[in-house]
FIKOLZA-1660 file (N, C-alpha, C; in steps of 0.1 Angstrom, whole numbers, plus 5000, padded with zeros to 4 digits):
% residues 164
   i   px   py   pz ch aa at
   1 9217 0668 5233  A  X  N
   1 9228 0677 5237  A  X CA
   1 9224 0692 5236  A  X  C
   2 9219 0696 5226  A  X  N
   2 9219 0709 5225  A  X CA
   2 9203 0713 5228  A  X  C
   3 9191 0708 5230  A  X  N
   3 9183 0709 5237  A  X CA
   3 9192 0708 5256  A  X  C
   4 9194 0700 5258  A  X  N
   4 9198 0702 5271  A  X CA
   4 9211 0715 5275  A  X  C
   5 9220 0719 5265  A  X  N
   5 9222 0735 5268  A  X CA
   5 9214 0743 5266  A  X  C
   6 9203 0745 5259  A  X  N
   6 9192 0757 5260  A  X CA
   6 9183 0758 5272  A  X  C
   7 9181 0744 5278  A  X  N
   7 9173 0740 5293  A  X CA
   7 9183 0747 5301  A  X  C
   8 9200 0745 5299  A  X  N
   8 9202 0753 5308  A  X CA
   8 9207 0767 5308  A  X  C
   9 9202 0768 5295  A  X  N
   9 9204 0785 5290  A  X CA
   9 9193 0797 5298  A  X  C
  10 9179 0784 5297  A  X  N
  10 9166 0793 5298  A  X CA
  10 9167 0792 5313  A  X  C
  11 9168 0784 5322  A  X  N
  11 9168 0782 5342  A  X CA
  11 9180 0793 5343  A  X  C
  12 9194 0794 5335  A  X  N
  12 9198 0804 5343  A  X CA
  12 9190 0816 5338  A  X  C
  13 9192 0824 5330  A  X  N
  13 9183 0833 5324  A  X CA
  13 9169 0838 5333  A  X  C
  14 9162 0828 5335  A  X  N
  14 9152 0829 5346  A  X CA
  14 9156 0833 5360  A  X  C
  15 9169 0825 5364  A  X  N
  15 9172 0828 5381  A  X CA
  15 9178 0842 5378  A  X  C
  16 9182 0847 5371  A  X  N
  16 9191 0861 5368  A  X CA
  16 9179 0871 5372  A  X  C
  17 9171 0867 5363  A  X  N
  17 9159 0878 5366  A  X CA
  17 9152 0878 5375  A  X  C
  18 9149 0862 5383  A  X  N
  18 9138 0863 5395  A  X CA
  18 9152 0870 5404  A  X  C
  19 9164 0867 5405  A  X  N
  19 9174 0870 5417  A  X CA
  19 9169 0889 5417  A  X  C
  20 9172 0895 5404  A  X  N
  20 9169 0909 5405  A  X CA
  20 9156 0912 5409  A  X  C
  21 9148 0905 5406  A  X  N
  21 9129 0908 5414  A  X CA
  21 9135 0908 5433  A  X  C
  22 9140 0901 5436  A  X  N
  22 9143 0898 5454  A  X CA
  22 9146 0910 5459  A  X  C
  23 9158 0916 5452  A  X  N
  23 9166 0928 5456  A  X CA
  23 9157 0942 5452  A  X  C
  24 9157 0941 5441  A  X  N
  24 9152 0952 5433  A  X CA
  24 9136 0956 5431  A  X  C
  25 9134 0955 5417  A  X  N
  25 9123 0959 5411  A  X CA
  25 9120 0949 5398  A  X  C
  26 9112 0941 5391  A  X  N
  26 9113 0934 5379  A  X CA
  26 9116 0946 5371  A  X  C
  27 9121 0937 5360  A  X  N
  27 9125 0946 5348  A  X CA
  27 9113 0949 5343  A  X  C
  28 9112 0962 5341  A  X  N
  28 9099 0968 5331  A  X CA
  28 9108 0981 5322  A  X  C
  29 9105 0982 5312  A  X  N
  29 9113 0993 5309  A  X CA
  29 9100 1001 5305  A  X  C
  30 9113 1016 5307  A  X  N
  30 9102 1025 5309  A  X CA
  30 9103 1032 5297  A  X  C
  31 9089 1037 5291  A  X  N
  31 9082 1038 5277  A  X CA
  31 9094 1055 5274  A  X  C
  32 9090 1053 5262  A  X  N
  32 9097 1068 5253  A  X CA
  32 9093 1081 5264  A  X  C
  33 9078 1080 5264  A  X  N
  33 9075 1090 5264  A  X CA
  33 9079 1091 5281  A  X  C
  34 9079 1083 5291  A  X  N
  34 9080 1088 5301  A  X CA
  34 9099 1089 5298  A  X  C
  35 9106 1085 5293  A  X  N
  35 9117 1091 5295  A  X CA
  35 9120 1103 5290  A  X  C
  36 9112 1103 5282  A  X  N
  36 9115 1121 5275  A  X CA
  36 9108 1132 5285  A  X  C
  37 9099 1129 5291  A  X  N
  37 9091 1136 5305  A  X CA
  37 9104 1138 5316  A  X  C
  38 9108 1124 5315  A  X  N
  38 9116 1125 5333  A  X CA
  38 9130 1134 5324  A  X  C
  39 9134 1136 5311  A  X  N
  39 9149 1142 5309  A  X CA
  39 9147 1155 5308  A  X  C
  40 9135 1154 5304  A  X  N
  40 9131 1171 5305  A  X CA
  40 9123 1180 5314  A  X  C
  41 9120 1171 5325  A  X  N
  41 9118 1175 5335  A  X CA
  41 9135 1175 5345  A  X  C
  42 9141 1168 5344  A  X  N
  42 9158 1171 5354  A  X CA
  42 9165 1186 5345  A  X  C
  43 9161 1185 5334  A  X  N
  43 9167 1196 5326  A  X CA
  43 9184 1200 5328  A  X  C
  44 9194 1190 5327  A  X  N
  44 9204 1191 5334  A  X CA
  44 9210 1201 5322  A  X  C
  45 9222 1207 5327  A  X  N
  45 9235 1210 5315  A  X CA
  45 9242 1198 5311  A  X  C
  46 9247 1201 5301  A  X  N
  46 9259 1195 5295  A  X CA
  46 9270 1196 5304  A  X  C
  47 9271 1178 5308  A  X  N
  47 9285 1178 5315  A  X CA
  47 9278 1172 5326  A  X  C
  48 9267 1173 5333  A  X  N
  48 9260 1170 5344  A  X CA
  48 9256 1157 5344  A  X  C
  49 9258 1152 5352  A  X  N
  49 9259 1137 5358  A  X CA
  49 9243 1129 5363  A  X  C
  50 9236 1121 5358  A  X  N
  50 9226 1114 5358  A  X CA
  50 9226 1103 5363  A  X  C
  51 9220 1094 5375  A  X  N
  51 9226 1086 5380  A  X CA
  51 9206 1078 5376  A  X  C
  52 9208 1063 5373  A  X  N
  52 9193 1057 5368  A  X CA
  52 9197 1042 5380  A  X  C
  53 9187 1043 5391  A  X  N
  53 9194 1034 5399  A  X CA
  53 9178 1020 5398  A  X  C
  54 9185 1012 5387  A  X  N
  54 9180 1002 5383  A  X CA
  54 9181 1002 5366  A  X  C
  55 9187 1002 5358  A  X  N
  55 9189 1009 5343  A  X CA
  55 9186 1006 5338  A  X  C
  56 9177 0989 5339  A  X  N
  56 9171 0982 5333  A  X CA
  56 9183 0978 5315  A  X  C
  57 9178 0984 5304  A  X  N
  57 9185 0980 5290  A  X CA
  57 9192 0986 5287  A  X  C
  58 9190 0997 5293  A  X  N
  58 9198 1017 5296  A  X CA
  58 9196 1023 5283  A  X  C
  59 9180 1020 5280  A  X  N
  59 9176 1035 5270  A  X CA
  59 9180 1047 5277  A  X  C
  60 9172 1050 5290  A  X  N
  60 9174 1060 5295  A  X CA
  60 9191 1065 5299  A  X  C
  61 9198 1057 5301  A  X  N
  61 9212 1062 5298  A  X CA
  61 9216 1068 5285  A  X  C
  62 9213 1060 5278  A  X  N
  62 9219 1067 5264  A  X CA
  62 9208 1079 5257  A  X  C
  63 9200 1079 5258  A  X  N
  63 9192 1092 5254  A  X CA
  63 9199 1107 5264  A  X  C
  64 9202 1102 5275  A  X  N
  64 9209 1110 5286  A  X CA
  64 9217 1116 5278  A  X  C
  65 9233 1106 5276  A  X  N
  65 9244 1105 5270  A  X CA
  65 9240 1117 5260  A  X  C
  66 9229 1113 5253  A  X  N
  66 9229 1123 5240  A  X CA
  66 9224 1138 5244  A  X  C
  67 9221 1139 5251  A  X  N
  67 9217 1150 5253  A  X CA
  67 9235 1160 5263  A  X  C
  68 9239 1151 5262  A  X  N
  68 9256 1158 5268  A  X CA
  68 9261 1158 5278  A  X  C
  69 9250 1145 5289  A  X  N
  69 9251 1143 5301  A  X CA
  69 9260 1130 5304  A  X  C
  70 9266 1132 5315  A  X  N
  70 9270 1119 5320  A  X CA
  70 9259 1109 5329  A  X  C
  71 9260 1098 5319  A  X  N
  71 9250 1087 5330  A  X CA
  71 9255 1078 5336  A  X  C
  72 9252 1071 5347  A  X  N
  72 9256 1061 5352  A  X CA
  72 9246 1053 5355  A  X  C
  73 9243 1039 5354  A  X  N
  73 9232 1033 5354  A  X CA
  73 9238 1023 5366  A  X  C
  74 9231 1020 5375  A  X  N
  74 9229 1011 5385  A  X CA
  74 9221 0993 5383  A  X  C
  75 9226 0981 5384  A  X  N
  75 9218 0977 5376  A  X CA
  75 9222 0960 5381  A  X  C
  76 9213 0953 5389  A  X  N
  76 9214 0942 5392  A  X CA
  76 9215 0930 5383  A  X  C
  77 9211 0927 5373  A  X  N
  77 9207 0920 5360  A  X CA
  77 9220 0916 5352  A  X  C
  78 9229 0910 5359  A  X  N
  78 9245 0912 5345  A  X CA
  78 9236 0908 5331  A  X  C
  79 9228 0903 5328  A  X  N
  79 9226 0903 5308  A  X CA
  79 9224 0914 5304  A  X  C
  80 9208 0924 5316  A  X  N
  80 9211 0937 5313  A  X CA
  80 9219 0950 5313  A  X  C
  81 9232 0943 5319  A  X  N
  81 9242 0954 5324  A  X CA
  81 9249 0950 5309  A  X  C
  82 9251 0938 5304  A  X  N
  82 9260 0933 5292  A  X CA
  82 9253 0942 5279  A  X  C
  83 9243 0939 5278  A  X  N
  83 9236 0944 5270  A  X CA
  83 9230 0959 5270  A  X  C
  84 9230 0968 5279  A  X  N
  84 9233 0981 5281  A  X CA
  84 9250 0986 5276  A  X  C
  85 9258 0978 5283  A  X  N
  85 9274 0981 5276  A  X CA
  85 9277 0979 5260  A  X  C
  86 9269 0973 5258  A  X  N
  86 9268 0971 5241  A  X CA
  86 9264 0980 5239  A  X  C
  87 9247 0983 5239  A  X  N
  87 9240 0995 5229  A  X CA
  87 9249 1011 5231  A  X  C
  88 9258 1010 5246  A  X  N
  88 9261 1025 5249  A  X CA
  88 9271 1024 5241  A  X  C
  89 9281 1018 5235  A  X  N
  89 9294 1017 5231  A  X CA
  89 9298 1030 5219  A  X  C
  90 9283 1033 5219  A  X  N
  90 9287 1046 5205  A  X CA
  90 9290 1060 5215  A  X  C
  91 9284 1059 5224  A  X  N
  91 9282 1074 5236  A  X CA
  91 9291 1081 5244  A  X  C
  92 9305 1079 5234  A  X  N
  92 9315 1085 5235  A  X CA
  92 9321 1084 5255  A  X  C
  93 9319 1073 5257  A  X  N
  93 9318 1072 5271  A  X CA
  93 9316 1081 5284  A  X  C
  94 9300 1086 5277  A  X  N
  94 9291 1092 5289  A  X CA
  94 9288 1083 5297  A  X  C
  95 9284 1070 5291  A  X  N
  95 9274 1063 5298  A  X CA
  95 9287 1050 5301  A  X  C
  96 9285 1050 5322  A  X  N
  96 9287 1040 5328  A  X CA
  96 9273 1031 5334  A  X  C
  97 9277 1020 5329  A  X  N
  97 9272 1011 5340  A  X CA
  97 9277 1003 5350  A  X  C
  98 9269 1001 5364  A  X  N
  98 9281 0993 5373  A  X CA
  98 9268 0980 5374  A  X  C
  99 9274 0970 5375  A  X  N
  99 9266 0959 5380  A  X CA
  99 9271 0957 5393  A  X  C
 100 9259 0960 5401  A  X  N
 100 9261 0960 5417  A  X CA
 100 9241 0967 5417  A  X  C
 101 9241 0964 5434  A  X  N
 101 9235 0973 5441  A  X CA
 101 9231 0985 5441  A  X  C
 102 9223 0998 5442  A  X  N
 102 9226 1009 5445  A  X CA
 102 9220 1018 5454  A  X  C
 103 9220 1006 5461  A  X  N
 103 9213 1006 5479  A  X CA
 103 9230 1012 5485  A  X  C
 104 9240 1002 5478  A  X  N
 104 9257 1005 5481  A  X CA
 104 9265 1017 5475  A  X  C
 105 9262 1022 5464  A  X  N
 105 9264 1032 5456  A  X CA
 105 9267 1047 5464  A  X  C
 106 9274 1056 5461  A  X  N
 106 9274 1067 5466  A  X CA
 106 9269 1078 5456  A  X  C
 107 9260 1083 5460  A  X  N
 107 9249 1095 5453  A  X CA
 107 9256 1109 5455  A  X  C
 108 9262 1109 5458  A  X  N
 108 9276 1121 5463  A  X CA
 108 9276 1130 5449  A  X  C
 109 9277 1123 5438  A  X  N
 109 9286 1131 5428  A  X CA
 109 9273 1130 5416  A  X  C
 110 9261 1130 5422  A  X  N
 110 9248 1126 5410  A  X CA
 110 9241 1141 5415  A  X  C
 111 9241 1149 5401  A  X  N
 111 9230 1161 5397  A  X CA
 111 9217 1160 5399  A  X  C
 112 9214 1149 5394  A  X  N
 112 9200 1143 5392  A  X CA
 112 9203 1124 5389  A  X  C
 113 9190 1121 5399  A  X  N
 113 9187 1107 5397  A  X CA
 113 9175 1102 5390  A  X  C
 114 9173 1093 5385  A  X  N
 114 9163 1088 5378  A  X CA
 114 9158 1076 5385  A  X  C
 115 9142 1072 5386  A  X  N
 115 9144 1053 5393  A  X CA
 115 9129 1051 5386  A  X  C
 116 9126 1041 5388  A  X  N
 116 9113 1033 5387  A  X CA
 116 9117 1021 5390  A  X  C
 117 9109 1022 5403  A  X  N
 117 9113 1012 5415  A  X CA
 117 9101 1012 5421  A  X  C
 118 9099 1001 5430  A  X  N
 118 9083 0998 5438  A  X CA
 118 9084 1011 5450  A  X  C
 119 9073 1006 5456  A  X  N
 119 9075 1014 5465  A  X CA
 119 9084 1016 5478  A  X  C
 120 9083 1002 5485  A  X  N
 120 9092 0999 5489  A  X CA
 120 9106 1005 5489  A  X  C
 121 9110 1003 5474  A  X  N
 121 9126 1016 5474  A  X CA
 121 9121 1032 5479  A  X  C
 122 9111 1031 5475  A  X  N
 122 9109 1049 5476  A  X CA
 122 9108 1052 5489  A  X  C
 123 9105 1042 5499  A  X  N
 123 9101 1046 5513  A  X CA
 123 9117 1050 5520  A  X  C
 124 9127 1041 5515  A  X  N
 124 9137 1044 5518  A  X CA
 124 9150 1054 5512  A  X  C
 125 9149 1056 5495  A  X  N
 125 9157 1066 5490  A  X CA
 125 9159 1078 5495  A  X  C
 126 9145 1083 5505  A  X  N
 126 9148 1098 5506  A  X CA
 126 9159 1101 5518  A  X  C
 127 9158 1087 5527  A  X  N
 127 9169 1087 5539  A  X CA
 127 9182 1087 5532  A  X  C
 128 9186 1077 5518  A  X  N
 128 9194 1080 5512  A  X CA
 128 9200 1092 5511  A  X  C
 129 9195 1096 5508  A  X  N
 129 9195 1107 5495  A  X CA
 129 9203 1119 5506  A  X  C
 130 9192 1118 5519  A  X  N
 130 9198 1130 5524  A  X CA
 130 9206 1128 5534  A  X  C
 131 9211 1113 5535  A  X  N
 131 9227 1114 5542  A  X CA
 131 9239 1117 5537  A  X  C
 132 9238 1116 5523  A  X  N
 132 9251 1113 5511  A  X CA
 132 9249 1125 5504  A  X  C
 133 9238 1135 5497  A  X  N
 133 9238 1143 5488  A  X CA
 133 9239 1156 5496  A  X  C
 134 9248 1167 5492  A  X  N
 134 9250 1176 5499  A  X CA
 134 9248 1184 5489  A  X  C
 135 9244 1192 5486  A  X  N
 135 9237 1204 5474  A  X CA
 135 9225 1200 5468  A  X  C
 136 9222 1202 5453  A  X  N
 136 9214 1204 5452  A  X CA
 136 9212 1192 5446  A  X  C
 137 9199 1187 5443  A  X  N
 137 9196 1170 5440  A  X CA
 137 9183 1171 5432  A  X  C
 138 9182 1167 5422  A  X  N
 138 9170 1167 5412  A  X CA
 138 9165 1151 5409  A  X  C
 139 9155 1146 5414  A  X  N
 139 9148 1132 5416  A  X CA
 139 9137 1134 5402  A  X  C
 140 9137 1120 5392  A  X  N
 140 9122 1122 5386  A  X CA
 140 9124 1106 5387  A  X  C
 141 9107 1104 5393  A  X  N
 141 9102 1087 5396  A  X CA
 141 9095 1085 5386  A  X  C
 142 9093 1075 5380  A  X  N
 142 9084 1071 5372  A  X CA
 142 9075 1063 5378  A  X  C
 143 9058 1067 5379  A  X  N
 143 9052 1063 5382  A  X CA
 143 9049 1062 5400  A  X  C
 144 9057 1062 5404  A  X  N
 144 9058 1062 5421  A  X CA
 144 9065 1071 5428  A  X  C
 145 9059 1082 5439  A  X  N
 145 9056 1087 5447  A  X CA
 145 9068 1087 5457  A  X  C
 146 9074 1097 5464  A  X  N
 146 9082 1094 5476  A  X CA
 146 9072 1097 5490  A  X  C
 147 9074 1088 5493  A  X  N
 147 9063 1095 5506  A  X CA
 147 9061 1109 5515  A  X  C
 148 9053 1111 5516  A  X  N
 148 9055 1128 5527  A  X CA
 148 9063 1137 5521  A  X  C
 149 9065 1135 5506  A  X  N
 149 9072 1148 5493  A  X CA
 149 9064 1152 5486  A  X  C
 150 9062 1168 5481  A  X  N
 150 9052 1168 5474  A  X CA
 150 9061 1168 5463  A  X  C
 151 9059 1164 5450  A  X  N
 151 9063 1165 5434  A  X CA
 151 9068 1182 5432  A  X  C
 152 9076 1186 5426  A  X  N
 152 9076 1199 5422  A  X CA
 152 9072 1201 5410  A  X  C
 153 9070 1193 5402  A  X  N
 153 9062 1190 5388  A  X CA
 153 9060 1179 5388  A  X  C
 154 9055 1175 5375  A  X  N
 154 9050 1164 5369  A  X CA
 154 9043 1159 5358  A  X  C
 155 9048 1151 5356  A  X  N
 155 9040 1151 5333  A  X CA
 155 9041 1135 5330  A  X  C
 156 9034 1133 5322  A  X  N
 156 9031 1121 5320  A  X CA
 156 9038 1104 5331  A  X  C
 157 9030 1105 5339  A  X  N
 157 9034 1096 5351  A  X CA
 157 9050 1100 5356  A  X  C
 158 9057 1111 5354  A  X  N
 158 9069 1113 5358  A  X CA
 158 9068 1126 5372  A  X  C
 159 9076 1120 5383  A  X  N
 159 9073 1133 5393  A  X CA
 159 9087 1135 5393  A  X  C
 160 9089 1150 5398  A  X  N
 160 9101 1155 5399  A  X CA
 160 9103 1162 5409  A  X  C
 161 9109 1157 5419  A  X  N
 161 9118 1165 5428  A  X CA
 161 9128 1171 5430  A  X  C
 162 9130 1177 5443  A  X  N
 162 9143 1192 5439  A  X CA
 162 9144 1186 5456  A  X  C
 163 9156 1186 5460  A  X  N
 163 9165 1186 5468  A  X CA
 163 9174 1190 5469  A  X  C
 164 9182 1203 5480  A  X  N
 164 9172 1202 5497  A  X CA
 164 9162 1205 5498  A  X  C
% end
């Protein structure tokens, strides 16, 4: 009996995460150091809004949060979205996560975005980006490239763009 609830503990568990590989990106979480690169390369104020479109466990959300920003994490994965809403629960509710899409999402009201995503997303974000963001827009990719953009910096595999 209870070997056969853990069989079906581990198959769903598994389909959660291959379903997020289809749509998205696998979960990889991204190291200390590149998140301390990509926060201090967006350099936001306090009060400024961070949008992480894939949030993975949402380190990067809450390191945000602490820094006096609002995060919002994007995030296919509900265990990772469950488990991001746990760790953030001290972060004085900077940090939202939505489980959804953020192919769907409106980038309207984000300072700066965060991703590490394949390529693939990146070929398409920038059409995002500049139907929906109207001022100024600060991008840092981890590890991946937007196409036909040059970086306006960059530090340990993190590039950082400025939009418009």
């Amino acid at each position: 009996m209870i070997l056969g609830i853990l069989i079906i503990v581990i198959i769903f568990i598994f389909f959660v995460f291959a379903f997020s590989i289809v749509f998205g990106a696998p979960y990889v979480p991204t190291l200390r150091a590149q998140r301390k690169a990509a926060l201090d390369l967006l350099d936001l104020k306090k009060g400024q809004t961070l949008y992480e479109l894939g949030s993975g466990d949402g380190s990067l959300l809450i390191e945000a949060a602490a820094r006096g920003w609002k995060a919002v994490g994007y995030e296919l994965n509900p265990i990772l979205v469950l488990i991001t809403r746990y760790r953030a629960r001290r972060s004085h509710g900077r940090v939202k996560v939505v489980w959804g899409n953020f192919w769907k999402a409106d980038f309207g009201s984000a300072d700066a975005i965060f991703i590490f995503q394949l390529d693939r997303s990146m070929k398409n974000l920038e059409a995002k980006i500049l139907a929906e963001k109207k001022g100024r827009l600060k991008i840092a990719s981890h590890a991946f490239k937007i196409p036909g953009k040059k970086p306006a910096r960059q530090k340990d595999a993190v590039f950082l763009y400025i939009y418009p």
